[in-house]
C-alpha positions in Angstrom: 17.6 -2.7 -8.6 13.9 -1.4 -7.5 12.6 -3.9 -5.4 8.5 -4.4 -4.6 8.1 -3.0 -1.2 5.1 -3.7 0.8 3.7 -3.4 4.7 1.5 -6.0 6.4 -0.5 -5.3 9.2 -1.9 -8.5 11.7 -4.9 -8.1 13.7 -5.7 -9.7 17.1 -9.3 -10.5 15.5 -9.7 -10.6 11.9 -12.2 -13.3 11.4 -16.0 -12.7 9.5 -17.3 -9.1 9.6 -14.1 -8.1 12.1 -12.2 -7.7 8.6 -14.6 -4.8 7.6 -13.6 -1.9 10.7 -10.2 -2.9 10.0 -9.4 -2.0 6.5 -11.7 1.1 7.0 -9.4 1.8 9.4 -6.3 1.2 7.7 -7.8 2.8 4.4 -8.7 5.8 6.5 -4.8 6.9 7.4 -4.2 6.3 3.8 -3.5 9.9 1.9 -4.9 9.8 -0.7 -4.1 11.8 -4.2 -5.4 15.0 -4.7 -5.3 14.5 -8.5 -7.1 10.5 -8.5 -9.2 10.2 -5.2 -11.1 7.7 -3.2 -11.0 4.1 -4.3 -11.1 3.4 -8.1 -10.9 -0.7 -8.4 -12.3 -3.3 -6.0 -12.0 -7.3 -6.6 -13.2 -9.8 -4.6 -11.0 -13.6 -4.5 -12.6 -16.7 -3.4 -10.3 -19.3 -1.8 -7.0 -18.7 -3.6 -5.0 -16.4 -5.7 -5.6 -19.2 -8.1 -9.6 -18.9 -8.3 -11.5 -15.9 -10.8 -13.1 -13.5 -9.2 -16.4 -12.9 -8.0 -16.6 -9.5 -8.3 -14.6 -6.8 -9.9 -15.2 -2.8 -10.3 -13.2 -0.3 -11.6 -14.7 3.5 -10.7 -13.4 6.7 -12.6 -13.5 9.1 -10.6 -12.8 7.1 -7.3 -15.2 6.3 -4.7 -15.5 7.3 -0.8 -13.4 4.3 1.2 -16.6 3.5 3.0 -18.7 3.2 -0.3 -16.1 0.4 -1.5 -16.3 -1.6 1.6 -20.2 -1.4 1.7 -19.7 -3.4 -2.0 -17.5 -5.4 -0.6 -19.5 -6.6 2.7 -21.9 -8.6 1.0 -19.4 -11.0 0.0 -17.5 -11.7 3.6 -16.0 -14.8 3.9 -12.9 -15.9 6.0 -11.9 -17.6 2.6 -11.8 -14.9 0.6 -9.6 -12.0 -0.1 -10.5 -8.2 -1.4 -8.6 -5.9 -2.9 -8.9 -1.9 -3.0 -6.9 -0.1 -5.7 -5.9 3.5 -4.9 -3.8 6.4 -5.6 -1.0 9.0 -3.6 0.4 11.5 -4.7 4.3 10.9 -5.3 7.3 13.4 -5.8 8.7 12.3 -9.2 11.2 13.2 -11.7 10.6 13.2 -15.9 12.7 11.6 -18.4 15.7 14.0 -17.8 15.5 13.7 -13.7 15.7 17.4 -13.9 11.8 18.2 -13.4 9.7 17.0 -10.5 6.3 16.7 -10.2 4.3 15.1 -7.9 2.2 12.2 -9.8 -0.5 9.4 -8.8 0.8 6.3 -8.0 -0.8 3.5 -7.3 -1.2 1.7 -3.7 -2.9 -2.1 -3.4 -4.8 -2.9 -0.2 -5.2 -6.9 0.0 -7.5 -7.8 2.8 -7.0 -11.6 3.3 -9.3 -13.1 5.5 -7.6 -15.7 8.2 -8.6 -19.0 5.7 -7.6 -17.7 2.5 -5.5 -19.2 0.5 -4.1 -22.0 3.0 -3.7 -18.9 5.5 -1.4 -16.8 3.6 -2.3 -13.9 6.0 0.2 -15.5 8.2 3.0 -14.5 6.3 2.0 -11.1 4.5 -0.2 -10.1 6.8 -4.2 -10.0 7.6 -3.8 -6.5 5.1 -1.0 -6.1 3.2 -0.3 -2.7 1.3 1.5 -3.3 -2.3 3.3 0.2 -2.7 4.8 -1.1 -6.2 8.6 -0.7 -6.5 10.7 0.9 -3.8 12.3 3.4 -6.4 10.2 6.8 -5.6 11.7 6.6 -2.1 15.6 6.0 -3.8 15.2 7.2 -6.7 18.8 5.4 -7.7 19.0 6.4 -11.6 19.0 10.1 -10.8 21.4 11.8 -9.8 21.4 13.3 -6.1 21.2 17.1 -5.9 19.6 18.8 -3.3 16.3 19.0 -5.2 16.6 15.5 -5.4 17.6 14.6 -2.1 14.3 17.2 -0.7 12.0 15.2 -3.1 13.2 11.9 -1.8 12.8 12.6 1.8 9.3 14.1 1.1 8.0 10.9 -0.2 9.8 8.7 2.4 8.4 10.8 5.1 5.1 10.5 3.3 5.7 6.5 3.4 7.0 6.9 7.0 4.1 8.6 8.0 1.4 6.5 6.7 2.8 3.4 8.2 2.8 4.5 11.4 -0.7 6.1 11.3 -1.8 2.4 10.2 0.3 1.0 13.3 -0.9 3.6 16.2 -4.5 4.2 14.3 -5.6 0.7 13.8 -5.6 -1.4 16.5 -2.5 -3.4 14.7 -0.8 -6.1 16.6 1.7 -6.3 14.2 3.5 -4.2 11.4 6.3 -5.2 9.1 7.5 -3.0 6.2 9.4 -5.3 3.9 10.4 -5.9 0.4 11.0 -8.9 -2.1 14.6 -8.9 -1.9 16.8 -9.3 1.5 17.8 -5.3 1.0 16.5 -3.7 4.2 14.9 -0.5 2.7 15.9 1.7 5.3 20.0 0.9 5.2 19.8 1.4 0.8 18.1 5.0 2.3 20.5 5.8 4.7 23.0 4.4 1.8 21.9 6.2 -1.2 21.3 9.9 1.1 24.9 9.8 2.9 26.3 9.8 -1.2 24.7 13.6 -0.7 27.0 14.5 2.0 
């Protein structure tokens, strides 16, 4: 079963304006798609997950990272959260699992700020990235050849990559790459790539 997989990043200092340097600079490892660039929604929470937003943008084509958080810095709050929509460019198969392309998928930056939502950052971190389900890096329903297997380790090692650019690039005290289920990501890899052998 795919699983949500996501990575949150803490900060030593993440209160006020401190939360704008830090998502620029965990937005600038991000590598982005070739095909959909650059930031292409922005939403702004008050308080809670709970409360409608006070501002929300989509952009087509995307805009420059430091365009979106210039929108965003007029409404910095420790209460509030942001969001930044964006795209990478992921190895995937069509219908058949025969033909692979690499396609735009879609990546969720949540910047939380320390008192939002009864300090949720605790728990998923000060920004948490939302990759969507875990399935482009297993790709379980297809069956392992060793086009698959390539295409597989091309996106994990994209995946890989990114996360620790955001670790070593960022000033990060803390990084955790988790998913919704107890499944440890890298053992179904290591699982699902040894059937190859």
């Amino acid at each position: 079963m795919p699983d949500p997989l996501y990575l949150s990043l803490w900060f030593p200092d993440f209160s006020g304006p401190a939360m704008l340097p830090h998502a620029l600079a965990v937005l600038s490892q991000f590598p982005f798609s070739a095909q959909r660039p650059g930031i292409t929604y922005i939403a702004v929470h008050p308080v809670s997950w709970n409360e409608p937003t006070v501002l929300e943008r989509r952009f087509s084509p995307g805009i420059a990272v430091e365009e979106a958080l210039t929108l965003a810095a007029d409404l910095i709050h420790d209460d509030y959260a942001y969001i930044f929509d964006a795209y990478w460019d992921l190895w995937t198969p069509d219908e058949t699992g025969r033909e692979w392309r690499r396609i735009p998928s879609l990546v969720k930056f949540i910047v939380q700020g320390e008192e939002f939502d009864n300090g949720a950052q605790e728990q998923t971190g000060h920004v948490q990235v939302d990759f969507g389900l875990d399935s482009p890096f297993l790709q379980e329903n297809v069956d392992l050849t060793e086009e698959t297997q390539t295409r597989v380790r091309e996106n994990v090692g994209k995946l890989v990559e990114f996360t620790m650019k955001a670790e070593k690039n960022t000033r990060a005290t803390g990084r955790l790459l988790w998913s919704e289920s107890d499944e440890n990501l890298a053992q179904k890899l290591i699982a699902r790539l040894q059937k190859v052998q």
